[in-house]
N, C-alpha and C positions, 0 to 999 in steps of 0.2 A: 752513461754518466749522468747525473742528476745535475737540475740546473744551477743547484748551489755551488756542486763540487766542478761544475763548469765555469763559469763564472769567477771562481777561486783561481780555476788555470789558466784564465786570459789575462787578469789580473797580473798573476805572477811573472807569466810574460812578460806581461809589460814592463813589471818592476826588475826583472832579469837586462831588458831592456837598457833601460836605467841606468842600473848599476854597472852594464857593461858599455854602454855607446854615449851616455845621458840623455839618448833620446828621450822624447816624452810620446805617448800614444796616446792620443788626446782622444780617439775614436773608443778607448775601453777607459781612460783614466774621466773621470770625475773634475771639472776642473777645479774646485776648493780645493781635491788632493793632488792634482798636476801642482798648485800655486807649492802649495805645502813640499812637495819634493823637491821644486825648484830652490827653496831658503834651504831643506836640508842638504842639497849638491854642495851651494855655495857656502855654506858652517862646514865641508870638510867631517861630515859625520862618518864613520866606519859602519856602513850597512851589515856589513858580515860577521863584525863582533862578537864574540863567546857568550860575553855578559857588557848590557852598558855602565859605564862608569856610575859609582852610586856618589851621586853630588850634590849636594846639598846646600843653598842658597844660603844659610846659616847656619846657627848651631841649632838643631832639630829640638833640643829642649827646652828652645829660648821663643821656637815658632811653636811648639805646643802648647806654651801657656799662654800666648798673646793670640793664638784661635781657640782659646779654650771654651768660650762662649759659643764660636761655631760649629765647634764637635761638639758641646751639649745637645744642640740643638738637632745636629745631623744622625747623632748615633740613630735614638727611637724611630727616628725618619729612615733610616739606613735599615736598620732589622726590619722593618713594617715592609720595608720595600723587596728586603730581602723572601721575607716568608711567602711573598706573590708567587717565588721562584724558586723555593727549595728546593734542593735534592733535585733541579735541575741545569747541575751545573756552570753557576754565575758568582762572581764574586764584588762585592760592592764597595768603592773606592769615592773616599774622599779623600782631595789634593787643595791646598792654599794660591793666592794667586799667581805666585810663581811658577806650579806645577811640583811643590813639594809632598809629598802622600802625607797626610794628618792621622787616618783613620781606614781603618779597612772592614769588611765582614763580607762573611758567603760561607760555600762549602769547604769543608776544613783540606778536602783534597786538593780542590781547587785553590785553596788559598797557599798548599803548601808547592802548589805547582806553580803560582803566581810571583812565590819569593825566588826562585830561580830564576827570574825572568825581574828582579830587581822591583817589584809592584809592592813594596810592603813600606810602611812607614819609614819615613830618610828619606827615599828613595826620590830623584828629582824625574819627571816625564814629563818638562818643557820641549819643546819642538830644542831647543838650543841643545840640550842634552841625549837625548833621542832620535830626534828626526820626530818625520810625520806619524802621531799617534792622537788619540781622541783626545785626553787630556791637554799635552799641547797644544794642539792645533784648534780645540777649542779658546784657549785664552788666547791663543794670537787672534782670530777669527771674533771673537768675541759672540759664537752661537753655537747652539747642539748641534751635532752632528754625531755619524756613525761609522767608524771607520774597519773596514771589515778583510779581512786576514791580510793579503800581501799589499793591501792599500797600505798596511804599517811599515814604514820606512826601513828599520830595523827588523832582521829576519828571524832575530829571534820571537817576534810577536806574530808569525804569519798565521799559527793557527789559532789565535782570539780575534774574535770579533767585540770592539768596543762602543759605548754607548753613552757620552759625556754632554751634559748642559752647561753653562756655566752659572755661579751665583751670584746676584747683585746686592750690594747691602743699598741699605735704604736710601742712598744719596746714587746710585745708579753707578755705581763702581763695581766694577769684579773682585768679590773676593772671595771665591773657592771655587771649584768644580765636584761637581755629580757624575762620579762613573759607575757602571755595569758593564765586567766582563764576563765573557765564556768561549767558550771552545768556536770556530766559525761556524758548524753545521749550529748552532743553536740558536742563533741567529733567526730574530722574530719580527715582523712590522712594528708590534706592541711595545718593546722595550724600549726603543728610542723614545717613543712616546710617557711609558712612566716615569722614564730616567727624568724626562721637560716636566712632566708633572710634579713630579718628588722636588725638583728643584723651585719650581715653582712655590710650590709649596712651604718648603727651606725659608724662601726671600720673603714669602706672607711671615713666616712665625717669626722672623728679623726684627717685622714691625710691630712685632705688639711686645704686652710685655714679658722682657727674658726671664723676668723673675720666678714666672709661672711652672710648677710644679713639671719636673720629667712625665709622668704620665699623662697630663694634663696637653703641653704642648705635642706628644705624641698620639691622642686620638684626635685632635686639631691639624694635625698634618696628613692622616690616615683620613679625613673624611675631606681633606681638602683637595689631594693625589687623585683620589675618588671621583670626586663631584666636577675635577676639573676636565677628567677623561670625556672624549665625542661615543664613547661606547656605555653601553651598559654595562654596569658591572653588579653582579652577587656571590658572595660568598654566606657557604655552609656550614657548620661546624660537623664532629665525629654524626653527630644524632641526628644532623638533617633540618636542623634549627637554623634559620637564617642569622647574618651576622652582619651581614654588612650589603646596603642595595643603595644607587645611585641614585639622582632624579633623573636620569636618561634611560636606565632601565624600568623606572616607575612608567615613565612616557612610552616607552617601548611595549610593556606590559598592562598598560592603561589601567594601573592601579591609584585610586581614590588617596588623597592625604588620610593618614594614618599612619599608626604604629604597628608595623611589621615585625621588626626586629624581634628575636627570642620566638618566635613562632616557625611551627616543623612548616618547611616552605610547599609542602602536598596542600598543607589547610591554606596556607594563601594564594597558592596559582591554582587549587584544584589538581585532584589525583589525578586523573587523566590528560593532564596540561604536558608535553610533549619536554619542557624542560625539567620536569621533576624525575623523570627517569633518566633523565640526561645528567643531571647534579648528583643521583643519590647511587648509580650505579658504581661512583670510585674510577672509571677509567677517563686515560685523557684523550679530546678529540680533539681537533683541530680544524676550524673553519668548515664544521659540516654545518650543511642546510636543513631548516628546519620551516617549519608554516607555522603560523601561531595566528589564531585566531580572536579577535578581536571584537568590538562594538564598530569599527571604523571598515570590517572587511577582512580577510586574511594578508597577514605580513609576512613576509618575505627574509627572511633571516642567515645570517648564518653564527654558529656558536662554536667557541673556545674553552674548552673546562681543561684545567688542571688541580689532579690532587695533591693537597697539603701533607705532606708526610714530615713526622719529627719523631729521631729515630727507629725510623722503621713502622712507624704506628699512624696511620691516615689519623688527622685530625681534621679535615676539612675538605672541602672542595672551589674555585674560583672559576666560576664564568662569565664570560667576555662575550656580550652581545652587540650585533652590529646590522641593519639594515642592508640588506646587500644594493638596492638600490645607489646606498650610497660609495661602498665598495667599487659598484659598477661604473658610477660618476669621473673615478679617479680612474678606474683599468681605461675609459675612452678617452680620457686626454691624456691617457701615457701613450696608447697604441695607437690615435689620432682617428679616433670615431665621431670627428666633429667635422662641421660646414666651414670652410672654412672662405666661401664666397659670400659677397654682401650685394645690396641694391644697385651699391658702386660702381660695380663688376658687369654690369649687364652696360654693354656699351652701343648706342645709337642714340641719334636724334629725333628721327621721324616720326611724325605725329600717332604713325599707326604703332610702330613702336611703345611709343611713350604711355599709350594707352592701355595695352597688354601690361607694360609695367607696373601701373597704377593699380590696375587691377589686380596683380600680382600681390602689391603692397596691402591693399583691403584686404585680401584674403589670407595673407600672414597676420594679420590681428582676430580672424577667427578662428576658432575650436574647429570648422567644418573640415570635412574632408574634402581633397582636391584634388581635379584631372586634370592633367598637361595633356595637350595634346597637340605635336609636330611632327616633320619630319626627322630625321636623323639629322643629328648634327646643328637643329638649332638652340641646344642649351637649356635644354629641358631640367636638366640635372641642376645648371647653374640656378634658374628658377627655382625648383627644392631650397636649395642652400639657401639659396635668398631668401627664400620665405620665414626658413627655421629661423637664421638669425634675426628677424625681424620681429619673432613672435614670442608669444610670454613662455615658451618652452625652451627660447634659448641656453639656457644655460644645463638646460639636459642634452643627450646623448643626438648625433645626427644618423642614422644605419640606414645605409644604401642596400637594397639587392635589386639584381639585374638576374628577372625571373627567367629570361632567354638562354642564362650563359647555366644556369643548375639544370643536370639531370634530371629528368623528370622523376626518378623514384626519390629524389632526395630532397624534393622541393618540401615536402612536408616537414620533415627535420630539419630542415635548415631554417621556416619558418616559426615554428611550432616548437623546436625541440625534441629528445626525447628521454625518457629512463633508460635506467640501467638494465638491461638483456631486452630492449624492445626490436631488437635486430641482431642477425650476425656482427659482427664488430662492431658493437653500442659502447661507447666507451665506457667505464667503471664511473660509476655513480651518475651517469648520465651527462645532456649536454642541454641547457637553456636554449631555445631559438633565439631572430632574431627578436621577436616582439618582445622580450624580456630583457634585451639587452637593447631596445629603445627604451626602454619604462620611461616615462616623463620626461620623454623627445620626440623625435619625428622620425617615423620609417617612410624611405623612400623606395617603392615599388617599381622601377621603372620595367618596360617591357612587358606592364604588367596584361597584355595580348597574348601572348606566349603561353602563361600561367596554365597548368593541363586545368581541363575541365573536372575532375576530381575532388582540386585542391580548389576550386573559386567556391567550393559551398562551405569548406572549413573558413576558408578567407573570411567569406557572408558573416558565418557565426559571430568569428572573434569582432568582428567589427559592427555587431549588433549589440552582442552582448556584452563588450567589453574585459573578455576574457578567456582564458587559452587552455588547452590538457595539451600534455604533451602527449609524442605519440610513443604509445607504450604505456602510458599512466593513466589515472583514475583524479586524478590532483586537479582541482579547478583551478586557476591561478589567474588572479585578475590581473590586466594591464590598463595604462595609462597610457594611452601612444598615439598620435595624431600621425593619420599615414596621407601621405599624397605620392598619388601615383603617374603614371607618364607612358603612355604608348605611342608609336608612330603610325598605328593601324584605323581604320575608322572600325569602331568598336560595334557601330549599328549593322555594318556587314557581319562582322563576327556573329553578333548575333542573330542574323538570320541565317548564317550556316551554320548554328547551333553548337558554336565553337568556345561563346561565350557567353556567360550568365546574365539573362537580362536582371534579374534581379539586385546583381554584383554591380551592375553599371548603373543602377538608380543611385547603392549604395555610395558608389565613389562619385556620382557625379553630383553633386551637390554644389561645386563649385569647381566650376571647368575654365579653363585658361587657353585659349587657342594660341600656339605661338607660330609669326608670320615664318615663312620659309624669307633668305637670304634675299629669294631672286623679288622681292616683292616689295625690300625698303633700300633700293639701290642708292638711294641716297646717303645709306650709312656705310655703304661702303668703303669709299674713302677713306672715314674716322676710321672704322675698325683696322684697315690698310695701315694708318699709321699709328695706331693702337700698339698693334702688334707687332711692327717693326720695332717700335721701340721698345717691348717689353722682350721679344725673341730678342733681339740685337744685345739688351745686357745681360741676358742671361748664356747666351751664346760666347758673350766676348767678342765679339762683331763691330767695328766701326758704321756700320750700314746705318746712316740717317734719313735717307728720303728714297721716294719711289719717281722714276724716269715719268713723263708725264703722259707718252707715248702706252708705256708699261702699265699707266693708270686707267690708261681706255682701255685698255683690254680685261682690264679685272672688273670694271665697272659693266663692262658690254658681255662679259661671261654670266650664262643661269646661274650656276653653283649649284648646281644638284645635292652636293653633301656639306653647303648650307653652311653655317661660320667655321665649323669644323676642319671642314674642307679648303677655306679660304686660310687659317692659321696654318695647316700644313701645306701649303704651297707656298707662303710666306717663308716658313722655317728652311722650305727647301733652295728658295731662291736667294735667302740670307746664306744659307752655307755656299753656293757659288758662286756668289757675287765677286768682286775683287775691286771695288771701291767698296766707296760711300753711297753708291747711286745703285738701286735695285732697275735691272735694265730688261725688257722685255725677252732677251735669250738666255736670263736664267729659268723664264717659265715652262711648263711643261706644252708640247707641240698642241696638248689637248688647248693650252689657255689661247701659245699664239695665233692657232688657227682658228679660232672661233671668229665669226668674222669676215670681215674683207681686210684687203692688205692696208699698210701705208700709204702706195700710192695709188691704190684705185679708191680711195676712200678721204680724201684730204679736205671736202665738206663736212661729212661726218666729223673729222678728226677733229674739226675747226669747231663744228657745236660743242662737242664734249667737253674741248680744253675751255671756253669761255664758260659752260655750267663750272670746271673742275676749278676755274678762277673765282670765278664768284663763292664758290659753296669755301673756299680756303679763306678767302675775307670776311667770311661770316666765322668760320672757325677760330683765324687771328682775330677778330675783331678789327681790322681794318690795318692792321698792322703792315706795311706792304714789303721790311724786310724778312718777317716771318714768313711772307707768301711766299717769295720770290726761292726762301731756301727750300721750304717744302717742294716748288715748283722745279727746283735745279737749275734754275735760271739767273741770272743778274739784275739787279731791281733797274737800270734801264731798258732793259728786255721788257720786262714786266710792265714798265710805263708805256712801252709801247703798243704792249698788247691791250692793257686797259685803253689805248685809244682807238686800236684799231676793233675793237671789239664796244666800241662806246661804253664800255662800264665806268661810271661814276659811285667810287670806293666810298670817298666822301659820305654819303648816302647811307651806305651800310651799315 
């Protein structure tokens, strides 16, 4: 099953859902369209309906001459917008602000299977009338949006996918909407966007003047749909003659102001230019990748051609260029290929601490490349994160690999990429590594010890040269990608057992980050201790607010081998067995309470700790002494007595 026609059926689900329990499934439903189903439950609409009622806010002859002015305006706008899409199944609607239909045009099939379904002039598609559909639920919503098969409330509309903006006249009122339907498989990223275009478009031609000739405001809306799109756009006519080219595709194709237009598009990109065989061959592609070569370096692309057919007869071709870099931008913060820890996050006080930090921070403001280097589990990774978001690549992509946990035969692909048949099961049309899907981010390396000695001289390359082949290809492909990497290994043994590239580790080190191990700023212990109670505690559902003070020397008097890591998960563990408020030393594990001497062969010892554990709390409160007293689990004249019996003067602090 395809992911559209997936998607379709969890959908329907849901809305089966609906219509049988009123549950909502908030986990597959949208919530602008949960809102929407929720007003159609309570309007009492008949989901299952043969046909919906065709109702009409007036008399329909009295609303088409009083928008008579705004289907002037929309038809030319409507065809223009239609022709992008012919003969692939869409039909294009204009409705008034009530959701009355004014105006329709598309495929005559379409349009005749549209009027069974009550989409034809009269016809009302307010949410009040219908339930949740794009038209509606735009004017309640008062923004575009997409609403796509069983998202439609009414089950007569399950297989179109809709595509509606609304209009504003020039005082910032709605008065019309912009639709595009079709079938749900047709269903494209692009269309919602021209639909916001065209209407955009629409509310510019509002403001100038109406008087201006049909043709006149009609290639004024065609270059305005155009020029407003984030993509390139050119269109061909039958002959190969350009017709129409954006300034985003001018930018894209680093072509000089001039006049283009009426010129066979070989003589302006050059015959050998990879989109002229792409525009003049007539077929349609969809989101294939292309290289296009430039003044600036090779660009990364991918292209959209569809042909113009009218009756039967190619008149034209339209393609839709797009940066994939930028395409990529948005797949990592749908999929959540971002950092999402800050300088915040790194938690201690101690001065050696603070210092790694600092340096941390300097080295987030350069280009260099950077080496972590710790043991396991002290946050090396956090480091990463914090640097990206700290640095002027933040707002590109953050890509983790953990060189340890990939196969060695796969490590190449997985960095590098590969073509298509560059292996037994290479997927179709190949697959990007990761350094193409950092492009103008940060690749984080860690583990990078691990790394087979093979792949450290491919590594060497891309990070010399700034640029990548995949494997299996011939395709040079530059990257932008700032890597910092992170081992727990000392890397100079590595390379004297020949295990790793001395010349790789001049590469990465450049700017090395030493981070202390756990057992070495015992001082932070503490913080982190109640750091972490409190952040496991709410996210657990846990009432556990403090640590026993008993329970606190032992954590403070443990190495921690596995270093802050190691400390959150014995936290998390002794939150779940707790049974107050008070984390108590026999929820920890025998390793924690036995480290050590006891309670009572040790009640000197005990006695230093709790007076550092006093003090270091009154620096934390800042002198506050019933903040200490709760962290302590104690009673503030408890506490005044141990300030005396311990001479501490709080005052002071």
């Amino acid at each position: 099953m395809s992911k559209l026609a997936n998607r379709k059926t969890q959908i329907y689900e849901a809305w089966a859902e609906l219509v049988n329990t009123g549950a909502i499934n908030t986990s597959v439903v949208r919530p602008v369209i949960a809102q929407s189903w929720k007003r159609s439950l309570s309007l009492g609409i008949d989901p299952k309906a043969k046909r919906p009622i065709k109702v009409c806010t007036g008399d329909i002859e009295l609303i088409l001459t009083e928008k008579n002015k705004l289907i002037e305006i929309a038809i030319p706008v409507m065809k223009d917008l239609y022709q992008l899409v012919q003969g692939s199944g869409f039909v294009v609607v204009l409705a008034d602000e009530k959701g009355n239909i004014i105006e329709t045009t598309g495929d005559e099939d379409v349009r005749e299977s549209a009027k069974r379904g009550n989409l034809v002039i009269g016809g009302n598609w307010s949410e009040m009338a219908v339930g949740t559909n794009a038209i509606g639920t735009a004017l309640w919503t008062g923004r575009s949006l997409q609403v796509f098969a069983a998202e439609h409330y009414w089950i007569g509309s399950h297989e179109w996918t809709c595509s509606a903006a609304p209009i504003r006249n020039p005082f910032g009122e709605i008065t019309g909407v912009l639709n595009m339907s079709g079938t749900f498989e047709k269903v494209h990223p692009h269309t919602l966007g021209m639909v916001v275009a065209a209407a955009n478009a629409i509310e510019n031609l509002l403001r100038i003047n109406l008087a201006l000739e049909k043709l006149a405001i009609a290639d004024e809306y065609k270059n305005t749909i155009i020029e407003t799109m984030a993509e390139g756009i050119l269109t061909v006519d039958h002959s190969g003659k350009l017709t129409q080219m954006n300034l985003r595709a001018r930018q894209i194709l680093e072509l000089p102001n001039g006049e283009f237009l009426d010129r066979p598009v070989a003589e302006v990109l050059g015959g050998n230019h990879p989109l002229v065989e792409i525009m003049l061959n007539g077929r349609s592609r969809v989101d294939e990748e292309i290289y296009l070569e430039t003044s600036k370096g090779t660009i990364h692309c991918t292209v959209t051609c569809r042909p113009i057919r009218t009756e039967g007869k190619h008149v034209g071709v339209v393609a839709i260029l797009q940066e994939i870099k930028n395409i990529r931008q948005l797949v990592h913060k749908m999929v959540g290929a971002e950092a999402k820890f800050t300088f915040n996050d790194l938690i201690g006080k101690s001065p050696a601490f603070q210092n790694i930090v600092e340096n941390a921070r300097i080295a987030a403001t350069s280009m260099s490349n950077v080496l972590l280097l710790g043991e396991s589990g002290t946050g090396k990774e956090l480091f990463a994160q914090a640097m990206h978001n700290a640095s002027l690549r933040r707002r590109g992509p953050f890509v983790a690999v953990n060189c340890a946990a990939l196969p060695r035969e796969l490590v190449g692909s997985e960095l590098f990429g590969y073509t298509e048949g560059a292996f037994t099961g290479a997927k179709r049309g190949g697959s990007p590594g990761k350094f193409e899907l950092a492009e103008g981010g940060t690749l984080f390396l860690d583990e990078i010890g691990e790394m087979p000695l093979e792949m450290q001289a491919f590594l060497l390359r891309a990070l010399q040269e700034k640029q990548i082949t995949r494997i299996g290809g011939q395709k040079v492909i530059p990257v932008d990608v700032r890597v910092i990497a992170a081992t727990n290994k000392n890397l100079w043994d590595e390379i004297t057992k020949g295990t790793f590239r001395q010349d790789l580790f001049f590469r990465l080190n450049v700017f090395t980050i030493n981070i202390m191990p756990l057992r070495e700023r015992k001082e932070d212990i503490a913080v982190l201790v109640n750091f972490f109670v409190d952040k496991l505690g709410q996210r657990m559902g846990k009432q556990v607010k403090e640590v026993d003070l008993y329970a606190m020397e032992k954590l403070i008097s443990y190495p921690w081998p596995g270093n802050v890591r190691e400390l959150e998960n014995v936290l998390e563990r002794a939150i779940n067995l707790s049974r107050g408020k008070t984390i108590m030393p026999e929820n920890f594990p025998e390793y924690i309470t036995g480290h050590g001497t006891g309670r009572e062969t040790n009640l000197s010892m005990l006695a230093e700790n709790e007076r550092e554990l006093i003090v270091r709390f009154l620096q934390m409160c800042n002198g506050n002494l019933s903040s200490v007293a709760k962290k302590l689990g104690i009673s503030r004249p408890t506490l005044y007595s141990k300030l005396k019996n311990y001479n501490i003067e709080y005052r002071k602090l």
